[in-house]
C-alpha positions as CSV (number, residue, x, y, z in Angstrom):
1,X,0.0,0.0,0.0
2,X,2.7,2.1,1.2
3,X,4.2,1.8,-3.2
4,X,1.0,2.5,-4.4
5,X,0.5,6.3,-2.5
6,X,4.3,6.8,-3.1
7,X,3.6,6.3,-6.9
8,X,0.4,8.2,-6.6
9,X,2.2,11.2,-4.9
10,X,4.9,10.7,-7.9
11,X,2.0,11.0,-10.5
12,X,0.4,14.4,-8.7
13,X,3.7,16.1,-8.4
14,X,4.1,15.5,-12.0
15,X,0.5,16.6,-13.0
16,X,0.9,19.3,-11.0
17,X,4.4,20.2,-12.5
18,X,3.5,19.8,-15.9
19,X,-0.3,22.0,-15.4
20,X,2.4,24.5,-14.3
21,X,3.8,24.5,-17.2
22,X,1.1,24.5,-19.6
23,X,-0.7,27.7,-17.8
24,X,2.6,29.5,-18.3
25,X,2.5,28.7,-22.0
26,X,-0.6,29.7,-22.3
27,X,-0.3,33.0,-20.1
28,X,1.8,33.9,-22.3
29,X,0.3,33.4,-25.8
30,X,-3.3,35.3,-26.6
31,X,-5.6,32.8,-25.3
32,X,-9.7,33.7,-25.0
33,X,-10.1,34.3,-22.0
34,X,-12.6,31.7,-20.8
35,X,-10.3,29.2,-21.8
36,X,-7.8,30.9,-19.9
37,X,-9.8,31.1,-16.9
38,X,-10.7,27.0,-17.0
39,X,-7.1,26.7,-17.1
40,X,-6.6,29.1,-13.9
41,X,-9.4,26.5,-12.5
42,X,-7.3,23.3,-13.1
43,X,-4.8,24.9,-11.1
């Protein structure tokens, strides 16, 4: 059990890391700006 939420925790940090990533891309590019406020939601 203990594996399985250490690899869960892995998989987050990455999601989270990589979300991170893509809001900065798209903060920085023209995006409407409901699309840019779903992505704000993700986060």
């Amino acid at each position: 059990m203990y594996n399985l939420c250490r690899e869960v925790s892995i998989f987050t940090t990455l999601t989270h890391h990589i979300l991170s990533i893509r809001k900065q891309y798209i903060a920085n590019i023209e995006a409407p700006e409901c699309f840019h406020y779903i992505i704000w939601d993700i986060y």
